[in-house]
C-alpha positions as CSV (number, residue, x, y, z in Angstrom):
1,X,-26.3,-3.0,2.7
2,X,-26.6,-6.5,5.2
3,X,-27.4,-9.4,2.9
4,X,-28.5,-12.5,5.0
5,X,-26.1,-15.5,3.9
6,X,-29.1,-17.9,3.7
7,X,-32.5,-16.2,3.4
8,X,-30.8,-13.5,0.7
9,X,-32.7,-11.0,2.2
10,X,-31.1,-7.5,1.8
11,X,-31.9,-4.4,3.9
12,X,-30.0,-0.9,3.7
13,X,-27.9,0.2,6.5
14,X,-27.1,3.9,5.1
15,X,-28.2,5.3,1.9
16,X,-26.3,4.9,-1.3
17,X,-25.5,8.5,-1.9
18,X,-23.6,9.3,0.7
19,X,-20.8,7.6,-1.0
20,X,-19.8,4.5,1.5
21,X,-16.6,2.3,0.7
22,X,-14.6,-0.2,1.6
23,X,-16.7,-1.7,5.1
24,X,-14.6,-3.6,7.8
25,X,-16.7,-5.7,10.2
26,X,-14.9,-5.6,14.0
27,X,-14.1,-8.6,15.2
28,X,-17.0,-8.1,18.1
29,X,-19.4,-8.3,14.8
30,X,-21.0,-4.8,16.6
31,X,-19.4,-2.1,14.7
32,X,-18.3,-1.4,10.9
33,X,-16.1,0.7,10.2
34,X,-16.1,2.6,6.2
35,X,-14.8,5.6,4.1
36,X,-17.4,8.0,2.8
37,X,-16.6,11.3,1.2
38,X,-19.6,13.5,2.7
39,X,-16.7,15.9,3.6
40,X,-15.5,17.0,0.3
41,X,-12.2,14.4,0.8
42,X,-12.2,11.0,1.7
43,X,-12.6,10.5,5.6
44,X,-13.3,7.3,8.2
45,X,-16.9,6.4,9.9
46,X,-18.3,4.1,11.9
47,X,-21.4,2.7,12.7
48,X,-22.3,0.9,16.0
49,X,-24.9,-1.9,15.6
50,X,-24.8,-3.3,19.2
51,X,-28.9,-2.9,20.1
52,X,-29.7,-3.2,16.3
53,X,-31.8,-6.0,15.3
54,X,-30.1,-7.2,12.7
55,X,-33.0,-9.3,11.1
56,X,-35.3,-5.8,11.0
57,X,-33.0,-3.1,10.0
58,X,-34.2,0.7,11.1
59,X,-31.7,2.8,9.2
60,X,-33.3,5.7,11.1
61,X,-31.9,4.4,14.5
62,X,-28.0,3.6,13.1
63,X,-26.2,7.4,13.4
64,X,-23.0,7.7,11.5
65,X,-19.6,8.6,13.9
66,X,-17.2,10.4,12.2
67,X,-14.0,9.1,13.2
68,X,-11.4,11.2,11.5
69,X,-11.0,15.0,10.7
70,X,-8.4,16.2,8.3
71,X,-8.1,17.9,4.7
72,X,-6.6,15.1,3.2
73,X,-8.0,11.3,2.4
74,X,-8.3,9.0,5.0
75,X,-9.7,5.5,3.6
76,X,-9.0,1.3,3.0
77,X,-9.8,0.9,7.1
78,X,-9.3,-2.4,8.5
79,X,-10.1,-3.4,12.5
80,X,-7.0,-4.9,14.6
81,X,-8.0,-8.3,16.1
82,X,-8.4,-6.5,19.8
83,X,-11.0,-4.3,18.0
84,X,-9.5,-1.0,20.0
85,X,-7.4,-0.3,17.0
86,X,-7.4,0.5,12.6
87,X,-5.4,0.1,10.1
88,X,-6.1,2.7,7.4
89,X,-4.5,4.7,4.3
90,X,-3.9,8.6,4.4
91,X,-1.9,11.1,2.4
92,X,-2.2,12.9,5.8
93,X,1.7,14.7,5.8
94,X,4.3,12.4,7.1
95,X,6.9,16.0,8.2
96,X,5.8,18.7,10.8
97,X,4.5,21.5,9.0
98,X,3.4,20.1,5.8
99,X,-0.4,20.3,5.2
100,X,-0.3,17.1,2.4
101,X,1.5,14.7,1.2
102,X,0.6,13.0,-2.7
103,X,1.9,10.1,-1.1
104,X,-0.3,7.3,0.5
105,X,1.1,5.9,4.0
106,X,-0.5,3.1,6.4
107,X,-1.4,4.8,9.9
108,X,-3.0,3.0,12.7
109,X,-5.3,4.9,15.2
110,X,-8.1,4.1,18.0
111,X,-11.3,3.6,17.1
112,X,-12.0,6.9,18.1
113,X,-9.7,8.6,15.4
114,X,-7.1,9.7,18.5
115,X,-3.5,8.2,18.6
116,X,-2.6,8.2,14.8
117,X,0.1,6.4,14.1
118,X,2.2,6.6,10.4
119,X,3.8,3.0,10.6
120,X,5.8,2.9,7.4
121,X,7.4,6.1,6.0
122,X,8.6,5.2,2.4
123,X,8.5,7.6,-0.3
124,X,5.9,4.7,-2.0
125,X,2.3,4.7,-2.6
126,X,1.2,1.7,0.2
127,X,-2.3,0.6,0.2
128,X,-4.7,-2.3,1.2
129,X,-3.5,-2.8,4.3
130,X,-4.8,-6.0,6.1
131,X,-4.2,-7.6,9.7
132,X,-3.3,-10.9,10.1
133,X,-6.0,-12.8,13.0
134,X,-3.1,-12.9,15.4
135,X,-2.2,-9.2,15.4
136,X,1.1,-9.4,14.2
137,X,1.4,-8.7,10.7
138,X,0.1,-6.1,7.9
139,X,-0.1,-7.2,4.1
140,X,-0.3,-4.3,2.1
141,X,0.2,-3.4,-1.5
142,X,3.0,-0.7,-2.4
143,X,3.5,0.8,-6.1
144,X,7.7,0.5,-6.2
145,X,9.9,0.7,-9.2
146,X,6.8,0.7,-12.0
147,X,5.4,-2.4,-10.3
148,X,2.8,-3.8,-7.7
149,X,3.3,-5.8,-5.5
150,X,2.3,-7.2,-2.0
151,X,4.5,-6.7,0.4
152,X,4.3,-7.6,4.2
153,X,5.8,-5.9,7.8
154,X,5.3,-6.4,11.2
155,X,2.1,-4.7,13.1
156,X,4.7,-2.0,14.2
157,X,5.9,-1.0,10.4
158,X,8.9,-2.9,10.9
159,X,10.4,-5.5,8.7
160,X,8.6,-4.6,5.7
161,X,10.0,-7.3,2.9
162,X,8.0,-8.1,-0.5
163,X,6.4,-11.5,-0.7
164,X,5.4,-11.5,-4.6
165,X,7.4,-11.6,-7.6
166,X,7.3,-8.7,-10.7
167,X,5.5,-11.0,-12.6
168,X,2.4,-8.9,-13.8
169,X,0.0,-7.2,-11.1
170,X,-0.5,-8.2,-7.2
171,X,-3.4,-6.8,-5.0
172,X,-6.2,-7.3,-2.5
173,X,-4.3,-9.5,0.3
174,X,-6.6,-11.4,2.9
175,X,-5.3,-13.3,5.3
176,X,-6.9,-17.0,6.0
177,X,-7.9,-17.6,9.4
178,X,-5.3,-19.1,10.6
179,X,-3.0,-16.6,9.6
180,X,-0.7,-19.5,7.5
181,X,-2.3,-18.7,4.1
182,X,-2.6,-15.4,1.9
183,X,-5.2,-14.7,-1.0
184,X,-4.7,-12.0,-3.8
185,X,-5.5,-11.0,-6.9
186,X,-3.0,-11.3,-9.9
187,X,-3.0,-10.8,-13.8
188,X,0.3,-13.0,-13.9
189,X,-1.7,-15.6,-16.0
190,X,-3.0,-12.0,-18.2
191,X,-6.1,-12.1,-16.8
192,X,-6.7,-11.1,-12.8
193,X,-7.3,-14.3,-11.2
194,X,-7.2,-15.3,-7.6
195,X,-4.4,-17.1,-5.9
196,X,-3.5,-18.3,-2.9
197,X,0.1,-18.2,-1.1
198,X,1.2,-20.3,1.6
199,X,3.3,-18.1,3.7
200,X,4.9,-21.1,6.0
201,X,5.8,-22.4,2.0
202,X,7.9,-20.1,0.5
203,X,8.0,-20.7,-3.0
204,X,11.0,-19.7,-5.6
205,X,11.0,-17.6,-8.6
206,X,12.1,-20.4,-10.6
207,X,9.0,-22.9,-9.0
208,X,6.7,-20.3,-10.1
209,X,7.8,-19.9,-13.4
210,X,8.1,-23.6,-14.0
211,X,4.4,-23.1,-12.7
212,X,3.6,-20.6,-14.9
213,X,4.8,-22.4,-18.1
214,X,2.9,-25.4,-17.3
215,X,-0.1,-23.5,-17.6
């Protein structure tokens, strides 16, 4: 769906059963970019809304692009600032000759599926991943050691370090604008909240927990 911010009025881009997810606006504002699992598995689509008249939506003139072909899950996309690129989550196999893999991987591809890229092989589940507005770093969430947390690397899967601590759950990183802040979701304080981390303020484990007790 495309809900106007002031006039509230909501129109239907696709219909509900064909099981969209997780929409990505490019940062042209022209395409989006979703998972839908109308193959059987999880796989990437996008939607170009360049001559699309935004305020009087025809869903019978917007026409679905498959964008990725494969027996395993492909989903959780995310545009690169330049807009040629994704970010996305597969258990697509990381080894020549293996048709699977139960482990989820960030790849990066062109918009038109072509050029996959696996950026991180770990032997952890990775997921979430997000850009930061300058093209340089991912955020992503990785299930290591019986805990979640979010961890970040550069835009080349290099450099991969964790940025929150083991207290509780961390998920759903967005970057702020400017690139200096990062959002998330947490059940530190035993209920999921929202916080906010400034990533040019590094704060320690002992600040936190001094934090943490004050609350």
């Amino acid at each position: 769906y495309l809900t106007h911010i002031y006039s509230k009025v909501t129109q239907e881009i696709l219909p509900v059963g064909f099981g969209v997810r997780a929409p990505d606006l490019s940062p042209d504002r022209r395409r989006v970019i979703y998972e839908s699992n109308t193959a059987g598995n999880l796989e990437l689509h996008m939607l170009d809304l360049s001559n699309i008249d935004l305020e009087n939506i025809d869903p019978d003139l917007i026409k679905p692009q498959r964008i990725t072909h494969n027996e395993v899950d492909d989903g959780s996309p995310a545009f690169f600032p330049n807009g040629q690129r994704i970010l996305f989550v597969s258990s697509r196999p990381t080894e020549p000759g293996n048709r699977r893999s139960e482990i989820h991987q960030i790849c990066a591809a062109n918009i038109d599926g072509n050029d996959v890229r696996h950026l991180n092989p770990n032997p952890y589940d990775c997921y979430s991943p997000e850009i930061s507005p300058d093209g340089k770093t991912i955020a992503f969430v990785s299930a290591r050691e019986s805990d979640i947390e979010i961890y970040l690397m550069d835009a080349d899967g290099r450099n991969a370090r964790r940025i929150t601590n083991g207290i509780g759950v961390s998920i759903q990183p967005a970057f702020s604008p400017d690139g200096t802040k990062l959002a998330f979701v947490s059940d530190r304080s035993d209920t999921f909240q929202i916080y906010l981390m400034h990533l040019d303020q590094p704060v320690t484990r002992k600040d936190l927990i001094r934090t943490l007790q004050a609350e």
